[in-house]
VEXMAR-984888 format. One line per 4 residues: number of its first residue (from 1); for each residue x, y, z of N, C-alpha, C. Coordinates in pm, whole numbers, plus 32768, in hexadecimal, padded with zeros to 4 digits. Layout:
<nodes>
NUM	X/Y/Z/X/Y/Z/X/Y/Z  ...
</nodes>
This chain:
<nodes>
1	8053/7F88/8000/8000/8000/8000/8057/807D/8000  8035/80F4/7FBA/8059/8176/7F7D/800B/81BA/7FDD  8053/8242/8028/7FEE/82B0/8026/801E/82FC/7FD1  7FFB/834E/7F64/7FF5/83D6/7F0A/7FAC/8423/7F16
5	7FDB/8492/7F50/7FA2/8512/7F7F/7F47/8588/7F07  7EDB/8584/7F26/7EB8/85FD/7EC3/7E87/8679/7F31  7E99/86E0/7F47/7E87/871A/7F93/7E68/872E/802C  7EA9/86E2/804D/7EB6/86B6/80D2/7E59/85FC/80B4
9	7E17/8610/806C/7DCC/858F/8077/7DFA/8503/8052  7E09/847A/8070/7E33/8435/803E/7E16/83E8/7FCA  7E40/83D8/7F51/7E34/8342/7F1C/7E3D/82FD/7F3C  7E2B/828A/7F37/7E49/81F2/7F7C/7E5C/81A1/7F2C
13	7EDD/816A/7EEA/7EFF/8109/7E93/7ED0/8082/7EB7  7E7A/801A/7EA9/7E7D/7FC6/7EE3/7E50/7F55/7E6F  7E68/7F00/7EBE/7E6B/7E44/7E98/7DE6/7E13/7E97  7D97/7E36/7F5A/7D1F/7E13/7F65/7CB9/7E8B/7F52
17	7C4E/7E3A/7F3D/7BDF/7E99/7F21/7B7B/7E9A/7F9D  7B88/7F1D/7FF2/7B88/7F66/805B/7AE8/7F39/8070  7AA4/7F31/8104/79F9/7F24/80DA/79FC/7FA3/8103  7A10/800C/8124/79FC/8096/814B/7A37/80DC/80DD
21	7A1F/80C5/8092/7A3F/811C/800B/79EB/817A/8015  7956/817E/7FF2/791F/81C5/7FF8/78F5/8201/7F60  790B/818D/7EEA/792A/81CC/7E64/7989/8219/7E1F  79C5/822D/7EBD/7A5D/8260/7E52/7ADD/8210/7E33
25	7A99/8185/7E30/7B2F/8128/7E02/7B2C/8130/7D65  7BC2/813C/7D4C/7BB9/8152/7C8B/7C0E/80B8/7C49  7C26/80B5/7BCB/7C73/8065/7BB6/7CEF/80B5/7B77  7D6D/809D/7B4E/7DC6/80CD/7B20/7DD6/80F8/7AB7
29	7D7D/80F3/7A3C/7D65/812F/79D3/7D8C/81D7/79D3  7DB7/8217/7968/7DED/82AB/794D/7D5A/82DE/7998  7CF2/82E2/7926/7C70/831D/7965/7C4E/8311/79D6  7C69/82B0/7A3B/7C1B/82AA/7A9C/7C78/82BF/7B16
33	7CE5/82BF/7AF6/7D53/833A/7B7C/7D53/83B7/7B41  7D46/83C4/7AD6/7D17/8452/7AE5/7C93/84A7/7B1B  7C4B/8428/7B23/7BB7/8427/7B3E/7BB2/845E/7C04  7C03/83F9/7C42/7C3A/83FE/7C95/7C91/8466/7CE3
37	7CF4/84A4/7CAD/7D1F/84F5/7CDA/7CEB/8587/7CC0  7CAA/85AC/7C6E/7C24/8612/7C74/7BEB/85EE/7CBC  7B75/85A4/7CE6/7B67/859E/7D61/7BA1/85B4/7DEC  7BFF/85A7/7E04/7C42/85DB/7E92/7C79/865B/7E52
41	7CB3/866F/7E07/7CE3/8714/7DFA/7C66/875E/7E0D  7C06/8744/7DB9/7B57/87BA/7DEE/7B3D/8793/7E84  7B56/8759/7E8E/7B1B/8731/7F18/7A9E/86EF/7F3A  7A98/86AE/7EB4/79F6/865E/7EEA/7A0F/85CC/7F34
45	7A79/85D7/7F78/7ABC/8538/7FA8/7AF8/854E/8009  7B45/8507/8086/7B9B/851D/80CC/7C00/84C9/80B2  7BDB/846D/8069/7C1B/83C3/804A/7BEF/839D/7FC5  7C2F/835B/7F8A/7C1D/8307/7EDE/7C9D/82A3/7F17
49	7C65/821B/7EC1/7CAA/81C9/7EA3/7CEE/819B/7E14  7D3E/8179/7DE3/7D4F/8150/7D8C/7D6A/80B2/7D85  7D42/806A/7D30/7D54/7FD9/7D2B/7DC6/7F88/7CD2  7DE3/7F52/7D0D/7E52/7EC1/7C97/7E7E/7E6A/7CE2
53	7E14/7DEE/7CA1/7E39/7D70/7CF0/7EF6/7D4C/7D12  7F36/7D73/7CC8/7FC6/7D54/7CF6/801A/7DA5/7D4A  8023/7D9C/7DAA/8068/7DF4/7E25/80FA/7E18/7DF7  813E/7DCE/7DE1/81AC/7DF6/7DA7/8199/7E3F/7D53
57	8132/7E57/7CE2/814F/7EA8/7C83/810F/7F47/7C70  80DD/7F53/7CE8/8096/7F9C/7CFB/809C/8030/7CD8  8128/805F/7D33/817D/80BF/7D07/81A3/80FB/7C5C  81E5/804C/7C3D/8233/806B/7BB6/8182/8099/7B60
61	812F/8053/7B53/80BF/8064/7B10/8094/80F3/7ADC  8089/8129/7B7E/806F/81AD/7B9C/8094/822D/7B79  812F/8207/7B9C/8189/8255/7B53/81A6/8258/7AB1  8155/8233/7A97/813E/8212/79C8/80B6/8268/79B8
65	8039/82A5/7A14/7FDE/82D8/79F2/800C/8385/7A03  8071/8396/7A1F/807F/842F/7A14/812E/845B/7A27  814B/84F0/7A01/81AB/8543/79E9/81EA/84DF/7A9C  829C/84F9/7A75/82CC/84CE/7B12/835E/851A/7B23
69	8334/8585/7BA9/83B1/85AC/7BC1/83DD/855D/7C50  8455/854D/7C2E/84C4/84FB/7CA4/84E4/855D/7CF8  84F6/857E/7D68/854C/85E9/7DA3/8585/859A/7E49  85E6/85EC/7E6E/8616/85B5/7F03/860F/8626/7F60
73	860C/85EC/7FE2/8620/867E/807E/8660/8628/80CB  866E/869A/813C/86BE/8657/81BC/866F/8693/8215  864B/8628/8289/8666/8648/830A/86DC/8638/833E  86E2/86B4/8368/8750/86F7/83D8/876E/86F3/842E
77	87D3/86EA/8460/87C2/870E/84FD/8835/872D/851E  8859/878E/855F/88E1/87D1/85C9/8925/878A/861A  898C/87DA/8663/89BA/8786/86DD/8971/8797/8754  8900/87D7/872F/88AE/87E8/87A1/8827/87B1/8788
81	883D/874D/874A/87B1/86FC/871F/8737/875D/86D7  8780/87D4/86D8/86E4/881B/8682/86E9/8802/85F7  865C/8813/85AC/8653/87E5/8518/8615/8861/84C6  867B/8864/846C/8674/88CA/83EA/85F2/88AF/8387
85	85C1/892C/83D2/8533/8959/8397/855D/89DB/832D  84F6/89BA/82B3/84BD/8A2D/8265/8448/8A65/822E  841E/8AF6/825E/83B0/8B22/8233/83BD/8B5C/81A6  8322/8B0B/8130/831D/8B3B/80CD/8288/8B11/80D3
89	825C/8B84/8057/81B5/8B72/8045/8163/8B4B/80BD  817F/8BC8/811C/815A/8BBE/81BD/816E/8B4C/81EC  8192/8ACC/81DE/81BC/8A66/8231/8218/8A35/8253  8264/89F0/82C9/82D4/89FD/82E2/82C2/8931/82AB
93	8350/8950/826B/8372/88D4/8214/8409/8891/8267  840E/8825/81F9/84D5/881D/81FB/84F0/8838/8186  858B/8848/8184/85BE/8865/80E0/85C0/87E2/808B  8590/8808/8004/859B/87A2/7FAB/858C/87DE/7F21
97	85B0/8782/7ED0/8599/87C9/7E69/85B6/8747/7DF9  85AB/876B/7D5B/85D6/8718/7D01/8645/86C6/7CCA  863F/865D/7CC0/86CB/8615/7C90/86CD/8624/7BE1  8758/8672/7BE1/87B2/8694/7B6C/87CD/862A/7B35
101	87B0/862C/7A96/87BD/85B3/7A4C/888A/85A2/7A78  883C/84FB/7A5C/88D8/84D4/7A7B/8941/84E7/7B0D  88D4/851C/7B4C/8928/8528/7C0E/88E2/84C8/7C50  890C/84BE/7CAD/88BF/840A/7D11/8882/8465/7D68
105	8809/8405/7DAA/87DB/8454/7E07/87E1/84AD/7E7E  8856/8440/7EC5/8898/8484/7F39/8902/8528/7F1B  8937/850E/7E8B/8966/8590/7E9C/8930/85D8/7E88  88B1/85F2/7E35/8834/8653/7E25/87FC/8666/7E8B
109	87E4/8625/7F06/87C2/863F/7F87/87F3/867A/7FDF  88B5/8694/7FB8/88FF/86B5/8028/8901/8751/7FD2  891E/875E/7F4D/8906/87DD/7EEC/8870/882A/7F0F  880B/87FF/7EFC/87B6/8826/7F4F/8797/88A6/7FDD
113	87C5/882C/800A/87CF/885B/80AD/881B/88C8/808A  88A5/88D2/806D/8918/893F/8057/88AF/89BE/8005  889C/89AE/7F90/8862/89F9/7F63/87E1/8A51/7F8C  8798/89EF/7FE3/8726/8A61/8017/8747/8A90/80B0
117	87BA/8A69/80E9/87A5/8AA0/815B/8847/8AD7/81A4  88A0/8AB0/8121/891D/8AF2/817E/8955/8A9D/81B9  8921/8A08/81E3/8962/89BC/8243/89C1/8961/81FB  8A3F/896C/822E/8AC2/891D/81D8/8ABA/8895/825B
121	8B61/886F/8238/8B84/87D1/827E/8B34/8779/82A4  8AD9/873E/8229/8A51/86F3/824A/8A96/8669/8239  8A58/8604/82B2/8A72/8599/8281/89F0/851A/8286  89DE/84E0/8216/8980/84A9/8226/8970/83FA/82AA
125	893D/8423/82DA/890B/83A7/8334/88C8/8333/831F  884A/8344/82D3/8821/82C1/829A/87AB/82E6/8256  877E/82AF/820A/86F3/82D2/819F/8676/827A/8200  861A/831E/81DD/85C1/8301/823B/8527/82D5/8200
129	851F/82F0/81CB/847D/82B8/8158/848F/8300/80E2  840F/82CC/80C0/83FF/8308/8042/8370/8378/8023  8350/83DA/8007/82B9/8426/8022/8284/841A/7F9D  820F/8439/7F60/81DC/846E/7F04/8131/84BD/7EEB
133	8165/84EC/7EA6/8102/8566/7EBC/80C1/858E/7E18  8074/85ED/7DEF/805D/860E/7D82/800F/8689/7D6C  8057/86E7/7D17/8052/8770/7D00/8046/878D/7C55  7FDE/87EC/7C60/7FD6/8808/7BD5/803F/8885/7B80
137	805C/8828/7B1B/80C0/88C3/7ACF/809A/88E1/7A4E  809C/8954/79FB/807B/8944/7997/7FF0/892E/797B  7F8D/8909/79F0/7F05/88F3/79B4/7F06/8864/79C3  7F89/8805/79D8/7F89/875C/79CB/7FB4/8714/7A5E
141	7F7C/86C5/7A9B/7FA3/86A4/7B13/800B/864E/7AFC  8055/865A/7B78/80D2/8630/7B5F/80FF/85DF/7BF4  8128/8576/7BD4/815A/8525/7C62/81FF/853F/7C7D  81F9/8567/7D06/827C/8585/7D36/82A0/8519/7DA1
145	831E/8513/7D8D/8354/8491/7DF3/83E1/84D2/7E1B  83B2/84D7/7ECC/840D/84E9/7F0A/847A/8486/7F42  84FD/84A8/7F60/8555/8438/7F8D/85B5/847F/8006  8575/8460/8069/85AC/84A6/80F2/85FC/844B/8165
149	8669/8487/8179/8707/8478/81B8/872B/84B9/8216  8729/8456/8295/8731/84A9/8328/87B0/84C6/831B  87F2/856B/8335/8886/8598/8314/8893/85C1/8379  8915/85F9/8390/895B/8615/8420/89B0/8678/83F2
153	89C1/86E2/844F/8A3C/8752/842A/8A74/879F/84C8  8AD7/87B9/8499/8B25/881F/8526/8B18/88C6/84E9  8ABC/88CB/847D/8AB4/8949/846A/8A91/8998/84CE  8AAC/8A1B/84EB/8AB2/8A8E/854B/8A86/8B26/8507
157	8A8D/8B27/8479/8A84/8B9B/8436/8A1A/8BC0/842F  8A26/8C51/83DA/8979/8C95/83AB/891E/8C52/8361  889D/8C29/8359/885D/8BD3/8301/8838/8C70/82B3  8812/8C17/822C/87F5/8C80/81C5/879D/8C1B/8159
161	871B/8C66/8137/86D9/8C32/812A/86B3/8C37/805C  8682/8C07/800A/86BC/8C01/7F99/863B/8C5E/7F59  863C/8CC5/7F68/85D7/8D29/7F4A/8584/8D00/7EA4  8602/8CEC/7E66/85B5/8CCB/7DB0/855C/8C6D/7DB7
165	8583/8BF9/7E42/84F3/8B8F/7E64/84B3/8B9B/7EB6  84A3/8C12/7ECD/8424/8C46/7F2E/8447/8C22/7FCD  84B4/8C14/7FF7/84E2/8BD7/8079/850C/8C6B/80D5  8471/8C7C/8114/84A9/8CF0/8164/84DB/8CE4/81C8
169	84CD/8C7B/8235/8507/8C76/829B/857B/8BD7/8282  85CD/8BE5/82F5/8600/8B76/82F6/8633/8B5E/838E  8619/8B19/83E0/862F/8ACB/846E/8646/8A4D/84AC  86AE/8A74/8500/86B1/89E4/855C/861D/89F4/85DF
173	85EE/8957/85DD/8583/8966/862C/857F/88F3/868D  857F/8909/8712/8593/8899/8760/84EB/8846/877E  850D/87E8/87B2/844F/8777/87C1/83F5/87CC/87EE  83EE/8832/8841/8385/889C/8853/8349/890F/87D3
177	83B5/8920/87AD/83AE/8993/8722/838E/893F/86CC  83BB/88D4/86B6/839C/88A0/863A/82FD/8847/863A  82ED/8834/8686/827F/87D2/86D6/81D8/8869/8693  8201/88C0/86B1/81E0/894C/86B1/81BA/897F/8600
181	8229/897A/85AD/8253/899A/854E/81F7/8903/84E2  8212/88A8/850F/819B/882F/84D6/8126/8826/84B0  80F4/8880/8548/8073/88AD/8530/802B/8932/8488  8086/894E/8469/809F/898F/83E9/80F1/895F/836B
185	80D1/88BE/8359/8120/88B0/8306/80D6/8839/829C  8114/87E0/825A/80EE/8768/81FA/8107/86FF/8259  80BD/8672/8241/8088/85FF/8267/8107/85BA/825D  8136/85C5/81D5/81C8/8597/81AB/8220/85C1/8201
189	8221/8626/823E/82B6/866A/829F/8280/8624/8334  820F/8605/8358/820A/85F5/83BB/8215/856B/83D7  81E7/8523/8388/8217/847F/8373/82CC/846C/8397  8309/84CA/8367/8389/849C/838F/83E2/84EE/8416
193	835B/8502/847A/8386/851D/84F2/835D/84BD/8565  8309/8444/852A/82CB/83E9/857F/8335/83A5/85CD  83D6/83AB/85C7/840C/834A/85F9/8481/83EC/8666  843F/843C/865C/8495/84D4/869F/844E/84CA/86FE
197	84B4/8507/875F/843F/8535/87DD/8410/8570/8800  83A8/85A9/8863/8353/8604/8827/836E/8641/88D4  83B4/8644/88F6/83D0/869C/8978/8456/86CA/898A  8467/873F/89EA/8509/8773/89F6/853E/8747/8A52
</nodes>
């Protein structure tokens, strides 16, 4: 099972066919995820399913019914256990961004990070999931897939935030602030704080 985000709302990639559907289970056909994800973008849904009997293939399938950008981020964190937050399009995010034809993911993740926020001597720790989500461009919806990497740094410097991508703020935030800062943010960012702690 898949969650794919359409506006905060989920898709649900799945194998079985849900009895609480409610009529919004689809099958994998072009027409009918598109059928689907209009629905949760207007908002006449809180939930859609999508169907394909093969679990394994669920993903690859999926990813054949529309446009696909790859991109990577990092969670952060200091020597003081706080984690590098960024505010853009009023919500406070992490940095991430697109993978450059021909670069691997992890270094697009550590380029990234550098690029929207100033923070150098990153080192990556271990790959932490995977998100996806879906945003319209152009008029065409488009599935984005995130690839996020818990990183570590002894940085100490000014954060600076990457203005041409709309990144107005940029902060270290300890389990209270950030716990705080969640409450204003995507489903996707907050999924990869379930294993942080949430006290000082």
């Amino acid at each position: 099972m898949y969650k794919v985000f359409v506006n905060e709302s989920p898709l649900i990639l799945t194998n079985e066919r849900p009895e609480d559907a409610n009529g919004n289970l689809f099958s994998m056909d072009s027409e009918s995820v598109l059928e689907a994800i209009n629905l949760l973008a207007k908002g006449k849904s809180d939930v859609a399913y999508l169907y394909h009997p093969e679990e394994t293939k669920l993903m690859e399938v999926f990813r054949h019914k529309l446009p696909v950008v790859v991109a990577a981020g990092g969670f952060v964190t200091n020597a003081k256990g706080k984690v590098l937050f960024i505010y853009r399009n009023e919500k406070w995010d992490l940095p991430k961004g697109k993978v450059d034809k021909g670069e691997s993911i992890e270094k697009a993740a550590v380029r990234e990070v550098e690029e929207e926020t100033g923070v150098t001597d990153l080192t990556i720790d271990k790959f932490m999931r995977t998100t996806y989500h879906i945003f319209k461009r152009n008029g065409e919806y488009t599935l984005k897939v995130v690839h996020w990497f818990a990183m570590s740094t002894p940085f100490k410097g000014d954060l600076k935030g990457q203005l041409e991508e709309g990144i107005m703020k940029v902060k270290w935030k300890g389990p209270k602030k950030a716990k705080k800062a969640l409450e204003n943010s995507y489903f996707n960012i907050k999924v990869l704080f379930e294993d942080w702690p949430t006290r000082d």
